[in-house]
C-alpha positions in Angstrom: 173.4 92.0 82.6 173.9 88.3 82.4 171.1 86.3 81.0 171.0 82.6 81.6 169.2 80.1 80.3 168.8 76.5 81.4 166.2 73.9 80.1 164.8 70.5 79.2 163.1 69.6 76.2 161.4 66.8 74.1 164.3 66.2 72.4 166.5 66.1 75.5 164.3 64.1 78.1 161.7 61.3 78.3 158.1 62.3 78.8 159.0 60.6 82.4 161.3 62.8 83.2 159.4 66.2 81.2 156.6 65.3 83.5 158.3 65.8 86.4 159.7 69.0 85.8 156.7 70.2 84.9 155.8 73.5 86.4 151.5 73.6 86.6 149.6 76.8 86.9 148.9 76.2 90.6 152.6 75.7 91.7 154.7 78.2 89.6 154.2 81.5 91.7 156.0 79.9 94.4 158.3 78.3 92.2 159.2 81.8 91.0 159.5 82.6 94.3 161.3 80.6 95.5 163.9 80.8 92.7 164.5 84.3 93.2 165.8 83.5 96.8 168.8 82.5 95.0 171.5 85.2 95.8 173.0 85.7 92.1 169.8 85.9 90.8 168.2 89.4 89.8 164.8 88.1 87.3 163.7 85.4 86.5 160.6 83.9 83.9 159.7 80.0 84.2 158.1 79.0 81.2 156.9 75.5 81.1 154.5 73.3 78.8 154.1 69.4 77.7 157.7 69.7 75.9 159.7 71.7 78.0 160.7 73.2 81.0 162.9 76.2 80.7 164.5 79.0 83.4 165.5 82.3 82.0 167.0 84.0 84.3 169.0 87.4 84.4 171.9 87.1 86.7 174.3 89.4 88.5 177.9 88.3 87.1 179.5 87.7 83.7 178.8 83.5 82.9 180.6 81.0 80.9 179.3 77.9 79.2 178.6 74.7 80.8 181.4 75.6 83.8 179.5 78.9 85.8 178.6 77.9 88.9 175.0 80.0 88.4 174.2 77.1 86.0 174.7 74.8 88.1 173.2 76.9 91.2 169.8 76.7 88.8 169.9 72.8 87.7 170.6 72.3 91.5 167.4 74.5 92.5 165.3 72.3 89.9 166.7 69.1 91.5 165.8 70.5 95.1 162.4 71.6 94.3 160.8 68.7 92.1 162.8 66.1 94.7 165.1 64.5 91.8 169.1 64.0 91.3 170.6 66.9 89.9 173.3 64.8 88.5 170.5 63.1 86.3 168.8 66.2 85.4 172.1 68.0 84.6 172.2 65.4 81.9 169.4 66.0 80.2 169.4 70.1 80.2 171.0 72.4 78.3 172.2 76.1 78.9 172.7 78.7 76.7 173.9 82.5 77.9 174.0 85.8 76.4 173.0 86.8 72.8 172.6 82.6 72.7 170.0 83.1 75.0 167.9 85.5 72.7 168.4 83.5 70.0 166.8 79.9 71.8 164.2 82.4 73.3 163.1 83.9 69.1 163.4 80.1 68.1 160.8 79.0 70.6 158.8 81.6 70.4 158.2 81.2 66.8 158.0 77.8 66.7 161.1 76.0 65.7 162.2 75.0 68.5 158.8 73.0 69.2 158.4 69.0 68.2 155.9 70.7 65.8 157.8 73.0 63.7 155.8 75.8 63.4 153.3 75.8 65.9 151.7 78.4 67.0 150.4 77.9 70.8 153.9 78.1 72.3 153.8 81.8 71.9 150.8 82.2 73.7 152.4 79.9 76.3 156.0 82.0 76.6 153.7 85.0 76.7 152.0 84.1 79.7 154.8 82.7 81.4 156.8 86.3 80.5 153.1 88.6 82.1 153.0 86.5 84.8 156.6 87.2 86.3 155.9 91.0 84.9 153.1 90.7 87.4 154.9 89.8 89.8 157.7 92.0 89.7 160.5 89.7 88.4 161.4 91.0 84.9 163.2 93.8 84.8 165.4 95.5 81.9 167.2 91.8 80.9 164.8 89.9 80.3 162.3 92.4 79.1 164.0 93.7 76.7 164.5 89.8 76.1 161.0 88.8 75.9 159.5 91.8 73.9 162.4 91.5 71.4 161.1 87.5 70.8 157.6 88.8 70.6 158.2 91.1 68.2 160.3 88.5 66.1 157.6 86.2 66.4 155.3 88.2 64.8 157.2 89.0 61.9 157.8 85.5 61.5 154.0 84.8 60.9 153.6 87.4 58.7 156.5 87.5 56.8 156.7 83.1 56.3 154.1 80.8 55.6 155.6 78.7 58.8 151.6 78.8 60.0 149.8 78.0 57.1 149.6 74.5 57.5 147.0 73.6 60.1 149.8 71.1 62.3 149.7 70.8 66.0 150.0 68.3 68.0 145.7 68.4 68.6 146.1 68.3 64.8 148.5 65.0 65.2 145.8 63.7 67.5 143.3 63.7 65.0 145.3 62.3 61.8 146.4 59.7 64.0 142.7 58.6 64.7 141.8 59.2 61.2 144.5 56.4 60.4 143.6 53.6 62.9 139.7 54.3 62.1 138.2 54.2 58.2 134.8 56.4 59.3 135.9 59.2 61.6 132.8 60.6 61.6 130.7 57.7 62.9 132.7 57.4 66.2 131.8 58.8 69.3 134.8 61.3 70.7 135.4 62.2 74.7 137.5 65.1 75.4 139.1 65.5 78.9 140.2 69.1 79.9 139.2 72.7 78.2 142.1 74.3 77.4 143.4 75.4 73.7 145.0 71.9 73.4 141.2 70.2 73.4 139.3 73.0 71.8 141.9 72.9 68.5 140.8 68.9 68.8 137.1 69.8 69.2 137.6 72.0 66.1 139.9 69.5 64.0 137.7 66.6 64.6 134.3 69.0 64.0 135.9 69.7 60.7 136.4 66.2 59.5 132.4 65.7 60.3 132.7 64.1 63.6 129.5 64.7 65.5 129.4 62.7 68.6 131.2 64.9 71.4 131.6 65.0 75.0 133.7 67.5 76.9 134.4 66.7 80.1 136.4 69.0 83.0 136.3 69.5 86.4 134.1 72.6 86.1 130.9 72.3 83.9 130.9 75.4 83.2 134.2 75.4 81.0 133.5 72.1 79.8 130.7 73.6 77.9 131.9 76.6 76.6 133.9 74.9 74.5 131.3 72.0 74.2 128.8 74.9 72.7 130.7 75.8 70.1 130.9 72.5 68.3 127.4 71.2 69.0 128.8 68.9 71.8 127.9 68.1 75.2 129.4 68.9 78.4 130.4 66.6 81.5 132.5 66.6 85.2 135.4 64.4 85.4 133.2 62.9 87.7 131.0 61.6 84.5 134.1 60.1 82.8 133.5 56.4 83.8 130.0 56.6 82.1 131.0 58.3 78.9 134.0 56.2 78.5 131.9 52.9 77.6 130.8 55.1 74.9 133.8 56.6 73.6 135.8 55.4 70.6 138.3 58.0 70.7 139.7 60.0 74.4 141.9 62.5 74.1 143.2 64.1 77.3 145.1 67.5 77.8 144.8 68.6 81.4 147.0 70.2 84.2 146.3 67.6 86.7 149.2 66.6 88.5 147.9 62.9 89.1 146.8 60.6 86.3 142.6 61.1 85.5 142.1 58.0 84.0 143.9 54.5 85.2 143.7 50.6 83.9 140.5 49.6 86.2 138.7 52.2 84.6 139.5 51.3 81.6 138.7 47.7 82.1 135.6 47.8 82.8 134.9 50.6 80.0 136.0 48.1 77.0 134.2 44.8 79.5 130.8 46.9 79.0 131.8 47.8 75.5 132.0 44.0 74.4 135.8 45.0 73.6 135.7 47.3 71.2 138.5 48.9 70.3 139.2 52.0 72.1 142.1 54.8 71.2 143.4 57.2 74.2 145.8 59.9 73.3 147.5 61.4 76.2 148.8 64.7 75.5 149.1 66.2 78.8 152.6 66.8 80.6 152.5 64.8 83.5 150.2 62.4 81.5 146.7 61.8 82.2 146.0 58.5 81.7 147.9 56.0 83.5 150.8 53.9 81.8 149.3 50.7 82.3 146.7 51.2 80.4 148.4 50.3 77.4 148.5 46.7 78.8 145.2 46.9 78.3 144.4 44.0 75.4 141.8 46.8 73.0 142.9 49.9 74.2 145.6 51.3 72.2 147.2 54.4 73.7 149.3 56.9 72.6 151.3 59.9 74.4 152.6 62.8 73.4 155.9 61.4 71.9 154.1 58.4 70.5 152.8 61.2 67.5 156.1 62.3 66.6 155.7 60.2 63.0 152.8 61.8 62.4 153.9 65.1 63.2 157.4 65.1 61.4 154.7 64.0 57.9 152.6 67.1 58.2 155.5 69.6 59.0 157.8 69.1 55.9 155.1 71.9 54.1 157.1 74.1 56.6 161.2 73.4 56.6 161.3 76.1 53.4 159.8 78.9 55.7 161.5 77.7 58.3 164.8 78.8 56.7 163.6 82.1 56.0 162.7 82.6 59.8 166.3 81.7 61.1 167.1 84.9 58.9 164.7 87.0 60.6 165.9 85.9 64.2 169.3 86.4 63.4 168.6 90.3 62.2 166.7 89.9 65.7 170.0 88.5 67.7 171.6 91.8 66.1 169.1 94.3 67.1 169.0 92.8 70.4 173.2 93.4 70.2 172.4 97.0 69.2 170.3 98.0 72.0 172.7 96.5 74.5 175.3 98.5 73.3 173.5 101.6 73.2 172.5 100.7 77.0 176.2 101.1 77.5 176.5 104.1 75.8 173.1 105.9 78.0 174.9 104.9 80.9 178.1 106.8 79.9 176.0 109.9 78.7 174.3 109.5 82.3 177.9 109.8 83.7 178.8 112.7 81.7 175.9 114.7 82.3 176.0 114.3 86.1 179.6 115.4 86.0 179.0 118.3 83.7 176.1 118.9 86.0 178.2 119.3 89.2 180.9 121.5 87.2 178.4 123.9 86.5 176.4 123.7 90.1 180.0 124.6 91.8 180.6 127.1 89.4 177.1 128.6 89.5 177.2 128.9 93.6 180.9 130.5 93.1 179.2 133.4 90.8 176.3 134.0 92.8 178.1 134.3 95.7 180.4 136.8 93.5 177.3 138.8 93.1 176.1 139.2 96.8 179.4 140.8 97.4 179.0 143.0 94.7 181.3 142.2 92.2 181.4 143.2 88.7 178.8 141.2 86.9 180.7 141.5 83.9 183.6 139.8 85.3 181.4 137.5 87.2 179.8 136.1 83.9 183.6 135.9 81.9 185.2 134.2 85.2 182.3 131.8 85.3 182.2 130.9 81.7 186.0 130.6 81.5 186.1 128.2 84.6 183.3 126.1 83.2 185.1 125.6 79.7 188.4 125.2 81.4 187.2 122.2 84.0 185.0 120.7 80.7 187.6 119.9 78.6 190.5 119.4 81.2 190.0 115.5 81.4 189.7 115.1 78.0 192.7 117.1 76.9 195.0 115.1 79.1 193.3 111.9 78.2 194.4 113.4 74.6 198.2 114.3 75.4 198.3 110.9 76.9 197.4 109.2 74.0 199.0 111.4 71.3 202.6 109.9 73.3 201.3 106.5 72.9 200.3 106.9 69.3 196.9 105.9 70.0 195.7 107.9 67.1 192.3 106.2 66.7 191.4 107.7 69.8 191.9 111.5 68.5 190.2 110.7 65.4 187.1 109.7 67.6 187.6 112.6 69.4 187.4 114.5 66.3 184.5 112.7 65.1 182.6 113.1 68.5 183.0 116.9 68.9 183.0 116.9 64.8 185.8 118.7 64.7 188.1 119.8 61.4 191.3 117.5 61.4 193.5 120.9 60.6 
């Protein structure tokens, strides 16, 4: 086993380049694929959201840091398949291996690895990312073992800390950011592009602070207003988006669109009909949804995903304390992750020892019966038998014994003793 890990992250990369890592439902099947062509490579799980892209990979070898060619056989696959310089990406990734690996994997997974410390969706996420290569029959042992050990950690985490008890997320970020440029959140008029978690936590966060006036809006109605239902909203197609943008204050966007929703002309002729009233557009989707040149855009202030990090690092600090007592819990994590390895090793062993002792005693078994269709003494049969199984049992660890006793390797026949719990005299 020889678990790999290379990624890119907000604190690593641009949103420019984030975006076009990115790895969208629709695409990472055959990015899985396609990865697992990769001769060295025996599992793999792509997990990837608005702040990171990362591989985990279990690989056939023994990797070092920074210098193992599997490292660079992965950053060189990313290159190939998103069309980019690898030298440029190598840059901005980083790579951890082994127990390392783990630890990064229990970080994320609770939270501290995320631009929000502490939040809670990236589990979700790195669950979905670790079913969907179950699914499709690239996790074995490595990684399982991996992923379930991270859950499990996770989930301590939460109960054990009060990491989750402030309500921060980047939707959260959205909405203190709009309660800051605005003085009477609850008289604007909200759209919301996409229906995932991202814009339902908005819906919610923005419903709590007495805003009334909101429109859903995705590519299937249908999803657009179940979430629309449940916070006396209404519902729309991206189709719609040009009409309820002259009446939107606020647009928040978190979709998996590939190709920017909403551009400059659009927005235009939204603030023309408005008489110029101010408009605010967070973008929290990786690749972004609303176009870059939007912010040119004389009343339309726009934010992305990074933009929010002051706002963010204000409503985490509640956290840091717990925070600290989750790196414990990972750690005791890191070391039962350690354990279980080990005692991998030592099943394997048994396995060998068994089979051995299995084929000693199969020989010797179809020796005595032989014996006994010639009519031999039974008796003798039985003693001969018994006396040849004993004798073949402990041959290769008595020499192995004699062999050490010359060298004065006496911690070996004390673990001898220990094994077969036998009295020193």
């Amino acid at each position: 086993m020889a678990l790999l890990l290379v990624g890119i992250n907000h604190t690593t990369a641009t949103i420019d380049l984030r975006e076009k890592v990115a790895f969208p439902p629709a695409i990472i099947s055959d990015a899985l694929g396609c990865l697992m062509e990769l001769e060295a490579i025996a599992e793999a799980v792509i997990v990837s959201t608005c702040n990171r892209t990362e591989i985990y990979v279990d690989s056939i070898g023994d990797p070092t840091p920074e210098t193992d060619s599997q490292v660079s056989d992965v950053i060189d696959w990313l290159s190939r398949y998103h069309d980019l310089d690898s030298e440029d990406l190598r840059h901005s990734c980083y790579f951890y291996e082994g127990d390392n690996v783990v630890r990064h994997l229990m970080r994320v997974s609770c939270g501290l690895d995320s631009m929000i410390l502490g939040e809670p969706q990236i589990f979700g996420q790195i669950k979905s990312a670790f079913a969907l290569s179950k699914d499709l029959e690239m996790v074995g042992a490595a990684l399982g073992r991996a992923f379930q050990g991270a859950f499990t950690i996770a989930k301590e985490v939460r109960t054990e800390t009060a990491i989750g008890e402030s309500p921060v997320s980047v939707a959260y970020a959205a909405v203190v950011l709009a309660d800051r440029i605005f003085s009477d959140l609850p008289s604007l008029s909200v759209l919301l592009i996409g229906a995932g978690r991202t814009i339902e936590l908005v819906a919610r966060h923005l419903a709590e602070r007495g805003v009334r006036s909101l429109v859903v809006a995705n590519r299937t109605l249908d999803n657009a207003l179940e979430i629309a239902n449940r916070f006396d909203a209404s519902g729309a197609l991206l189709s719609d988006i040009p009409e309820k943008l002259v009446e939107a204050d606020i647009v928040v966007s978190s979709t998996n669109s590939q190709l920017p929703l909403l551009g400059k002309g659009a927005v235009e002729r939204a603030l023309k009909a408005r008489r110029h009233k101010p408009m605010l557009l967070v973008d929290l989707a990786v690749p972004r949804d609303i176009e870059q040149e939007v912010g040119q855009v004389a009343d339309a202030y726009l934010y992305s995903i990074d933009d929010i990090s002051e706002v963010i690092e204000d409503s985490q600090k509640s956290r840091e304390e717990a925070a600290e007592q989750a790196h414990s819990i990972i750690e005791r994590g890191v070391e039962e992750f350690r354990k279980q390895v080990k005692s991998l090793n030592a099943v394997n062993t048994l396995k060998a020892f068994r089979k051995k002792a299995e084929t000693i005693r199969t020989f010797e078994l179809d020796k005595a019966r032989k014996a006994i269709r010639k009519g031999e003494d039974a008796d003798a049969i039985v003693e001969n038998m018994a006396r040849n199984l004993t004798s073949k049992l402990i041959h290769s660890p008595s020499v192995q014994m004699k062999r050490a006793s010359a060298e004065g390797r006496e911690e070996l026949i004390k673990l001898v003793q220990e094994l077969f719990e036998l009295d020193e005299d």
